[in-house]
C-alpha positions in Angstrom: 5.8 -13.6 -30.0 8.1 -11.1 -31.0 10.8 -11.6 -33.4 13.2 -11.7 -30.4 11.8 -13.5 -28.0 11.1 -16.9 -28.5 9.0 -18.8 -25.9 10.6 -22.3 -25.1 9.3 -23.6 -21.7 6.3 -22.5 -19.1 6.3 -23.3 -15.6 4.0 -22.0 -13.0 5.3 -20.5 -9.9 3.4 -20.6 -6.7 4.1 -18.7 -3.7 2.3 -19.3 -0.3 -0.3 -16.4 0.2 -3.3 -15.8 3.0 -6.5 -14.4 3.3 -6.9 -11.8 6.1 -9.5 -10.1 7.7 -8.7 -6.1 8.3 -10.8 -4.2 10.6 -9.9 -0.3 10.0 -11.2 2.9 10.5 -10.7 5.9 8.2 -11.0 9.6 7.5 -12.5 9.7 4.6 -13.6 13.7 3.0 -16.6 13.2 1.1 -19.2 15.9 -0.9 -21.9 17.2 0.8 -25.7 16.8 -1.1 -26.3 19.1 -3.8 -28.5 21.7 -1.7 -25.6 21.6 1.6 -23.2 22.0 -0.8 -24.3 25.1 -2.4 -25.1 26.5 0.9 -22.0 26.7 1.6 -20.7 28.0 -1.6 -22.3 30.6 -1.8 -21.6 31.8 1.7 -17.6 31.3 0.8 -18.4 33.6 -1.4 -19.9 36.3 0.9 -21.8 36.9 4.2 -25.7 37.2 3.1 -28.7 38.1 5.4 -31.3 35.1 5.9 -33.8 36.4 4.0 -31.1 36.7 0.9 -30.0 33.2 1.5 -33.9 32.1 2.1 -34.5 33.9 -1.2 -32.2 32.5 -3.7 -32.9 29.2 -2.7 -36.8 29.6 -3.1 -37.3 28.2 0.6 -39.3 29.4 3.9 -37.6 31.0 6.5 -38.9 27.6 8.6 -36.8 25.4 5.4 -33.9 27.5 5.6 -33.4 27.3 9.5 -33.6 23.4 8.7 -31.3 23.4 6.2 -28.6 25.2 8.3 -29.4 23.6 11.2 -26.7 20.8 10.7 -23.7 23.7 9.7 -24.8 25.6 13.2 -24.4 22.2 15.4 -20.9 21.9 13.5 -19.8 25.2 14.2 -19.2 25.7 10.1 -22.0 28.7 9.9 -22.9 31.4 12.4 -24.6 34.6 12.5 -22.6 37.9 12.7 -22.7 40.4 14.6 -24.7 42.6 11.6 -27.0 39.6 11.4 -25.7 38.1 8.4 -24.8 34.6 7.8 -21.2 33.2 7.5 -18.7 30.4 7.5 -16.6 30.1 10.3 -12.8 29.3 10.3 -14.1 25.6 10.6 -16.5 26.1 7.8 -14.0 27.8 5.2 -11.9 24.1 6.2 -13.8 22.5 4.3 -12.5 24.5 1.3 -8.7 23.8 2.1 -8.2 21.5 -0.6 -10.5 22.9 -3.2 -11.8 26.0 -4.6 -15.3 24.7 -5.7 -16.6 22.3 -3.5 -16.5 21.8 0.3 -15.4 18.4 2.0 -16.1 17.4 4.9 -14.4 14.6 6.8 -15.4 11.9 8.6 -15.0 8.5 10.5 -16.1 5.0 9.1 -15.7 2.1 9.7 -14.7 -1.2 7.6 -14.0 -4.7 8.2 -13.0 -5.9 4.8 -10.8 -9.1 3.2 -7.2 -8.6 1.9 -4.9 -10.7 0.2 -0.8 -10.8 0.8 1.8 -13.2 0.1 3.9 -14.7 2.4 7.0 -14.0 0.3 7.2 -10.2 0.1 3.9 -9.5 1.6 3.1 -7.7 -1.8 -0.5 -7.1 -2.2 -2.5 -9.3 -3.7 -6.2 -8.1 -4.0 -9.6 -8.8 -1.9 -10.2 -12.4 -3.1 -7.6 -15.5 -3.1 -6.6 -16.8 -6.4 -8.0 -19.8 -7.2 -5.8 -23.4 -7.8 -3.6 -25.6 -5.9 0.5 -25.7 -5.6 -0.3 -29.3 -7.2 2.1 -28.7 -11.2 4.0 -25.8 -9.9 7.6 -24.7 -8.4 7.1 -24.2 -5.1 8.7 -21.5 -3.1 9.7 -21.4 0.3 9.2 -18.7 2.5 10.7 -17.7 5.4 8.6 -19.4 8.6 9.7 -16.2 11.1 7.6 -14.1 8.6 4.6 -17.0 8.6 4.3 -16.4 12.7 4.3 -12.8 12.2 2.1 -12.5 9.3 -0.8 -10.6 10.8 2.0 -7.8 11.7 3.8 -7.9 8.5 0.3 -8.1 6.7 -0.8 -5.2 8.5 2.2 -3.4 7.5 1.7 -4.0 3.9 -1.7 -2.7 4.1 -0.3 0.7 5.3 1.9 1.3 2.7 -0.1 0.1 -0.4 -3.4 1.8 1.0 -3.2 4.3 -2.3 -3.0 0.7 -4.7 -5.7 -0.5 -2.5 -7.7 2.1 -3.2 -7.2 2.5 -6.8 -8.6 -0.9 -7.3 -11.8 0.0 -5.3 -11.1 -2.4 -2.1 -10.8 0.2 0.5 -14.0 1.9 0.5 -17.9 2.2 -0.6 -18.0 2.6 -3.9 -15.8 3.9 -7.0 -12.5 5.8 -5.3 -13.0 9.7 -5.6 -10.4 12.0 -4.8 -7.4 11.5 -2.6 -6.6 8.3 -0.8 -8.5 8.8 2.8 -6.4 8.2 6.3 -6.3 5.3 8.5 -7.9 6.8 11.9 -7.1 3.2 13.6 -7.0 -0.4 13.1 -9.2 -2.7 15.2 -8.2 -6.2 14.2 -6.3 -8.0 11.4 -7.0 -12.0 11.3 -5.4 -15.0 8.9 -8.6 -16.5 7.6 -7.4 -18.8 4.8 -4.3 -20.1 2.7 -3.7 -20.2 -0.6 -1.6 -19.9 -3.2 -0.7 -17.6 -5.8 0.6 -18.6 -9.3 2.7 -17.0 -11.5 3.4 -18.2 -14.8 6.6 -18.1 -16.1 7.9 -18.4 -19.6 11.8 -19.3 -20.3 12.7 -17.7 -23.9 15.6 -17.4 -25.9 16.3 -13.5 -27.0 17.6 -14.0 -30.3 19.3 -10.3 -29.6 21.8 -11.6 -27.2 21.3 -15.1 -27.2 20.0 -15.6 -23.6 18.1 -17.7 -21.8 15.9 -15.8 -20.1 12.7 -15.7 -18.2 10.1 -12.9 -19.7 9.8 -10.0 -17.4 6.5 -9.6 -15.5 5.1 -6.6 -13.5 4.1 -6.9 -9.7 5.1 -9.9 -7.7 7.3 -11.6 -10.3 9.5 -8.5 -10.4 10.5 -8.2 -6.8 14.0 -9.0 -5.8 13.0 -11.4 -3.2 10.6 -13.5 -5.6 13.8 -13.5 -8.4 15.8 -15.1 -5.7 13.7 -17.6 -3.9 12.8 -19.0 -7.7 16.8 -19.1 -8.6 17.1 -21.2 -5.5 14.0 -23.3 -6.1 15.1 -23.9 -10.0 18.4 -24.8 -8.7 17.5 -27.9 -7.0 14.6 -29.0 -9.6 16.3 -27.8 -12.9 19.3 -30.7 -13.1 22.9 -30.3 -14.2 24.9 -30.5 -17.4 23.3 -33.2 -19.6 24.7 -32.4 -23.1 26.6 -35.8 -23.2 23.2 -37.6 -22.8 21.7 -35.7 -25.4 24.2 -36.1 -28.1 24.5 -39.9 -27.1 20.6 -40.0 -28.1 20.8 -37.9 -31.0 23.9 -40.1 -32.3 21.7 -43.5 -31.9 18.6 -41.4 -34.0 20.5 -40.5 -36.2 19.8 -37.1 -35.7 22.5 -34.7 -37.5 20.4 -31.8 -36.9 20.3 -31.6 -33.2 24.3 -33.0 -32.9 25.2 -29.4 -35.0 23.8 -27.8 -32.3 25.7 -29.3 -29.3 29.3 -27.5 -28.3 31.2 -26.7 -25.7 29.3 -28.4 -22.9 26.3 -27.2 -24.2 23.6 -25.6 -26.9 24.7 -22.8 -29.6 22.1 -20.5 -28.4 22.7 -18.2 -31.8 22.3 -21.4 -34.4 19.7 -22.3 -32.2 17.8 -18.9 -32.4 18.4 -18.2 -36.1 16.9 -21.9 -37.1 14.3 -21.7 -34.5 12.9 -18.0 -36.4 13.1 -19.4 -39.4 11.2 -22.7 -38.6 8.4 -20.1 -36.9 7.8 -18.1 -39.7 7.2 -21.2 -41.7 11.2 -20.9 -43.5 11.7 -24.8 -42.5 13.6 -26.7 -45.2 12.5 -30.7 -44.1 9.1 -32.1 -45.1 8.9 -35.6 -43.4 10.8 -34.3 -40.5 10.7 -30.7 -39.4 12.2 -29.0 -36.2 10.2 -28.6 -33.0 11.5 -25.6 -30.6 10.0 -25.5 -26.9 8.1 -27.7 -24.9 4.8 -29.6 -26.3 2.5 -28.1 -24.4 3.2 -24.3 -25.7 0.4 -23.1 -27.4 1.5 -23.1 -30.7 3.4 -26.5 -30.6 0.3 -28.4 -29.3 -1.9 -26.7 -31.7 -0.4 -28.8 -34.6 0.3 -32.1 -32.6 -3.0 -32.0 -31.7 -4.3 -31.8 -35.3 -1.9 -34.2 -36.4 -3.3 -36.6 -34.1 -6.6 -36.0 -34.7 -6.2 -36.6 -38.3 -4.0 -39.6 -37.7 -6.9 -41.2 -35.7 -9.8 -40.3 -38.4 -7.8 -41.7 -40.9 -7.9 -44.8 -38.9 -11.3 -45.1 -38.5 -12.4 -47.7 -40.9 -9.1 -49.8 -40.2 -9.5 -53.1 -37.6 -5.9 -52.3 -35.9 -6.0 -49.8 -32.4 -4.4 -47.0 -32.2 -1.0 -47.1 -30.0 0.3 -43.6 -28.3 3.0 -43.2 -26.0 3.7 -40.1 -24.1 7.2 -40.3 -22.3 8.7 -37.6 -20.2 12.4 -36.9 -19.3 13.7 -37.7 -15.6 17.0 -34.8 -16.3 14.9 -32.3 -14.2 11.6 -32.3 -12.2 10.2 -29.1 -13.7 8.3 -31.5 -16.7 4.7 -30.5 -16.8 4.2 -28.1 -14.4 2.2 -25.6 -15.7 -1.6 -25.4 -16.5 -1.5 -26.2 -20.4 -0.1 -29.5 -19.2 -3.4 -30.7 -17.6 -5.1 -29.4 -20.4 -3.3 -30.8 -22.9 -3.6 -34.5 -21.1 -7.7 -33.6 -21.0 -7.5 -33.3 -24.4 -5.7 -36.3 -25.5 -8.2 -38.1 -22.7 -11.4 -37.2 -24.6 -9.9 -37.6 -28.0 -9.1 -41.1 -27.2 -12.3 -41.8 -25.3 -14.3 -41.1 -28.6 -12.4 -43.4 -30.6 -12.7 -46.9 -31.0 -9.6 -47.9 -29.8 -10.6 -46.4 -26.3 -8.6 -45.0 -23.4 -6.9 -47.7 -23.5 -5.3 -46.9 -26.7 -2.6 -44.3 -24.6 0.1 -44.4 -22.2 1.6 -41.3 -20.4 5.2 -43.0 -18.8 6.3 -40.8 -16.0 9.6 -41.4 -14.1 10.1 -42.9 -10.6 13.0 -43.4 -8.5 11.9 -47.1 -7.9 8.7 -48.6 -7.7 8.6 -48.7 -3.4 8.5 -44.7 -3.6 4.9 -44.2 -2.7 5.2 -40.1 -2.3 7.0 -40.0 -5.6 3.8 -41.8 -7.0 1.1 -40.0 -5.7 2.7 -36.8 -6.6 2.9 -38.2 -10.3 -1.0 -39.0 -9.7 -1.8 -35.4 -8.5 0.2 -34.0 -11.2 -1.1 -35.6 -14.0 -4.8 -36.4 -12.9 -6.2 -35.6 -16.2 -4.3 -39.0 -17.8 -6.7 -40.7 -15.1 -5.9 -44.7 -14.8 -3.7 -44.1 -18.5 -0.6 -43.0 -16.1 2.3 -45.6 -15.9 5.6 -45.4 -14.6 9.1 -46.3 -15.1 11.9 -46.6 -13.3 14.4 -43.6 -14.5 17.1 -44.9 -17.2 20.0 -42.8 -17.9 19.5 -42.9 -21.6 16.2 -41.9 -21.8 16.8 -39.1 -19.6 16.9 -35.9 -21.1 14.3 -37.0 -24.2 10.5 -36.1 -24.0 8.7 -38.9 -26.5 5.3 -38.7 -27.8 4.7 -40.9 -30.6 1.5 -42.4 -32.1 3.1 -45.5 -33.5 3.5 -46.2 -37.1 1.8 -42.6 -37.6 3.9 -39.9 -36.3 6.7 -39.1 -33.6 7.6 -36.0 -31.5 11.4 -36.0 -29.6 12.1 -33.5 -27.7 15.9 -33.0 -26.0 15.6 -31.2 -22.9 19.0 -29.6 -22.2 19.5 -28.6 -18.6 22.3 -26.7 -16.7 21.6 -24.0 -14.2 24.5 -22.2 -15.3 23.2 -21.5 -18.7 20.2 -21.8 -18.5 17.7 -20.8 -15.5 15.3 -23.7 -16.8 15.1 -26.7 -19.2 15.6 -25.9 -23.3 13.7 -28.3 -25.3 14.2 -28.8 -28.9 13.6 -31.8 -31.2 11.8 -32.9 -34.2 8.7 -34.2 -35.1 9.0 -36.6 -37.9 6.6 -39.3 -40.0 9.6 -41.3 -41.5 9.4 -44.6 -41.1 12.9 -45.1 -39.8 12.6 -42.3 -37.2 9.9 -43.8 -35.8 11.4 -47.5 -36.0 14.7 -45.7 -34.5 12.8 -44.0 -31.6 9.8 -46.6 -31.0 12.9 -49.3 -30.5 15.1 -47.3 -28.2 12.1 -46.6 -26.6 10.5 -50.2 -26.0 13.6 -51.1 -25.7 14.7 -49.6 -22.5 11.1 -50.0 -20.6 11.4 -53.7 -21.0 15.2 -53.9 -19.1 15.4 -54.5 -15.7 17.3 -52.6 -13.0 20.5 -53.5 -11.6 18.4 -54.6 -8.3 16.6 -57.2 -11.3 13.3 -55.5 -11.0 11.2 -54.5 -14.1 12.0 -50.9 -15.7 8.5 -51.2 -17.1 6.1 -50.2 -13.4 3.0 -50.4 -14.9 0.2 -48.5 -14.1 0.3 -45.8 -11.1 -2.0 -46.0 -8.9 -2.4 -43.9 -5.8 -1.3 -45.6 -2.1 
C-alpha cells in the first residue's frame, strides 16, 4: 500500500469469455541448418567454382552435389555460364531482411486453442481461467456479439497476432524474429465457456480524496469493460445510506464514526488522514481502535483472525461454548464477492471445527428478501459454501442495513458501516471499529439480537434459520 492509496473494498469482476479452436496457416521465415546456411553465405559473398566450394567445406564432389541439391530444385543456386556457382535473384531473397543469415519461408500449418472475451474480444491466452461467476459482479455482454463470436474472435486473432506471439501461442517453440503472416484460416470453433475474473480493489487516494478503483493493465483498462462495470455497480452498489449509518452509530454510541458523516455523506479527507494514521500504527484508542475497509482485506483479517484464535485458546479450559456471529449488510449486494471471502469463511470453518465448542459454535447471517425466495437462497448457498450448514438467514431490517457485524460474544466485536452511493462512490466504503469494551459489545450484541428476534410486518420471524438449498 502506498501512502496514497488506501485499499477499502475487493470485488471480483467476471466477464463471459470462450474457448476457441483456430485452424490457421502461416508464413513463417525460419534459419536454414548450420551447413545450408553457410552454403549460402558464402556464395552471397561471391561466385566460387565447385571444387572451391567442395574444398572449403572438406566434402566430396558426390557430398557437395547433395548438399546443393535442395538450392538447385528451389531455383536459389545455379551454375554460370564460367561454371561457377551462384545465388540466383531468388536465392539473394533470402537475404532481404538480413545481412548475415538467409531465411527462407514457408507454409505450416496449426490448429491451436485461443481464449477471448465476449466483452471486448481482448485476448485472453491459450487456456481458460479457472473459477466460476459464483462471488463476483457479473457483466453483461452484448448477445449480437455472442452469435457472432467465431467472426469477432477471429477478428481479434488478426490483430493481436504480434501479442500472441510474444507469449509463445502462435507457433513451435520460443518466438524468433518477426511475427510470421497468416497464409489462410481454415476453421475457427467455440469449444467452451468460461469466465474471466478480474479483481478489483476500491481505494481512497488520500491526494485528492477519491474514491477510486486501482488502475489495471489489459482488460480492466478498456473503455467498454469501465462502462459495463459502472452499469453493473449501479444496480448492485445501493443509494444514499448515510441517515442509516449515523442512526446506528448514534444508538452505539459511536462519536467517532458520527464526526465523520456530512453533507449526505463521508469526509473522504478526515477519513483518509485517520485511516494513515491508524495504518501506520499512529491509533490513539486501546480497547477500541478504528477498522478501515472490508474484513476480508488482507491486512484486516490478518489480526481478526489472530484475535480470534487467541480468544478461543484462552477459552479452552473454560466449560462455557464459544458464540460467533458474522452478520452482513443488506445496503448493497456486492458483500463478499471476492475470493478472500471464501477463504476467510474456510478459515473460520476449520478453526471452529478443532475446538470444543464445534461448528456449531458460529453463525454467518446473510440477508433475504423473505423466507419464500428460493433463488435468493441458493445463491446465498453458492456464495458462501465454505460456511457449509453454519449459513442462516434473516429477513433484511432497515436498521441493520448498512452495518457488517462480526462479534465473538463476551470476547471481542468488529462493526463495520458500509456507506453506499453511486454518486460518490463507485462501490461500498466500509469503516468501523473493532472493540473489547464491555459496553460496546453489550450495545452491539443487543441491537443485534434484538432485531433477529422481531417479526415482519407480514408477522413472520426476522430470524430464518438455517439456509438450506431448494
Amino acid at each position: 500500500m502506498s501512502i496514497g492509496n488506501i485499499p477499502l473494498f475487493e470485488l471480483d469482476v467476471s466477464v463471459p469469455s470462450q474457448l476457441y479452436m483456430i485452424e490457421y496457416s502461416l508464413v513463417e521465415r525460419g534459419s536454414l541448418p548450420f551447413v545450408p546456411d553457410f552454403l549460402l553465405k558464402l556464395l552471397q559473398v561471391a561466385d566460387f567454382l565447385p571444387q572451391e566450394v567442395a574444398h572449403f567445406f572438406g566434402f566430396s564432389r558426390k557430398e557437395l552435389d547433395h548438399a546443393l541439391s535442395g538450392f538447385f530444385r528451389s531455383g536459389e543456386v545455379e551454375y554460370r555460364k564460367d561454371g561457377k556457382l551462384g545465388l540466383t535473384a531468388k536465392g539473394h531473397a533470402l537475404f532481404s531482411d538480413t545481412d548475415t543469415s538467409p531465411m527462407r519461408e514457408s507454409i505450416a500449418n496449426y490448429r491451436k486453442p485461443f481464449c477471448f472475451d465476449l466483452l471486448t474480444f481482448s485476448y485472453l491466452g491459450n487456456k481458460p481461467r479457472p473459477g466460476r461467476d459464483s462471488r463476483t459482479l457479473k457483466l453483461k455482454v452484448d448477445q449480437e456479439k455472442v452469435a457472432d463470436s467465431q467472426k469477432l474472435a477471429k477478428d481479434s486473432f488478426q490483430r493481436n497476432i504480434h501479442e500472441i506471439y510474444k507469449k509463445g501461442h502462435l507457433v513451435k517453440g520460443a518466438p524468433q524474429g518477426g511475427t510470421p503472416e497468416i497464409y489462410k484460416f481454415s476453421d475457427c470453433s467455440k469449444r467452451k465457456d468460461f469466465v474471466d475474473k478480474i479483481p478489483e480493489v476500491l481505494s481512497l487516494n488520500a491526494a485528492t480524496y477519491q474514491f477510486e478503483f486501482e488502475d489495471r493493465d489489459g482488460l480492466a483498462e478498456s473503455d467498454t469493460y469501465i462502462r459495463a462495470r459502472t452499469e453493473a455497480l449501479s444496480s448492485a452498489c445501493g443509494s444514499n445510506n448515510i441517515n442509516q449509518i449515523s442512526k446506528v452509530a448514534d444508538l452505539l454510541e459511536d462519536e467517532f464514526t458520527l464526526r465523520l458523516l456530512q453533507n449526505e455523506g463521508v469526509n473522504a479527507e478526515r477519513l483518509a488522514s485517520l485511516a494513515l494514521d491508524e495504518l501506520q500504527g499512529h491509533g490513539t484508542e486501546s480497547e477500541r481502535r478504528r477498522l478501515y475497509g472490508s474484513f476480508q482485506l488482507t491486512r484486516n483479517w490478518h489480526d481478526l483472525f489472530e484475535k480470534l484464535k487467541s480468544a478461543l485458546k484462552s477459552d479452552s479450559d473454560k466449560a462455557e461454548k464459544a458464540e460467533l456471529i458474522w452478520l452482513a449488510p443488506s445496503s448493497h449486494e456486492l458483500w463478499g464477492k471476492c475470493e478472500r471471502h471464501g477463504q476467510a469463511l474456510s478459515e473460520i470453518y476449520e478453526l471452529f471445527s478443532k475446538h470444543k465448542s464445534g461448528t456449531d459454535g458460529f453463525k454467518v447471517y446473510v440477508p433475504l428478501p423473505d423466507d419464500r425466495d428460493r433463488r435468493a437462497k441458493n445463491t446465498a448457498q453458492r456464495e458462501n459454501e465454505e460456511a457449509g450448514g453454519r449459513l442462516f438467514g434473516f429477513v433484511e431490517s432497515e436498521l441493520l442495513s448498512p452495518v457488517e457485524i462480526l462479534l465473538l460474544k463476551d470476547k471481542f466485536v468488529a462493526v463495520l458501516y458500509h456507506f453506499t452511493d453511486p454518486e460518490r462512490s463507485p462501490a461500498p466504503v466500509p469503516f468501523g471499529f473493532l472493540s473489547t469494551n464491555g459496553a460496546d459489545l453489550a450495545r452491539v450484541y443487543s441491537l443485534m439480537t434484538g432485531v433477529l428476534k422481531e417479526y415482519t410486518g407480514a408477522g413472520a420471524p426476522r430470524d430464518l434459520g438455517p439456509i438450506r438449498r431448494s
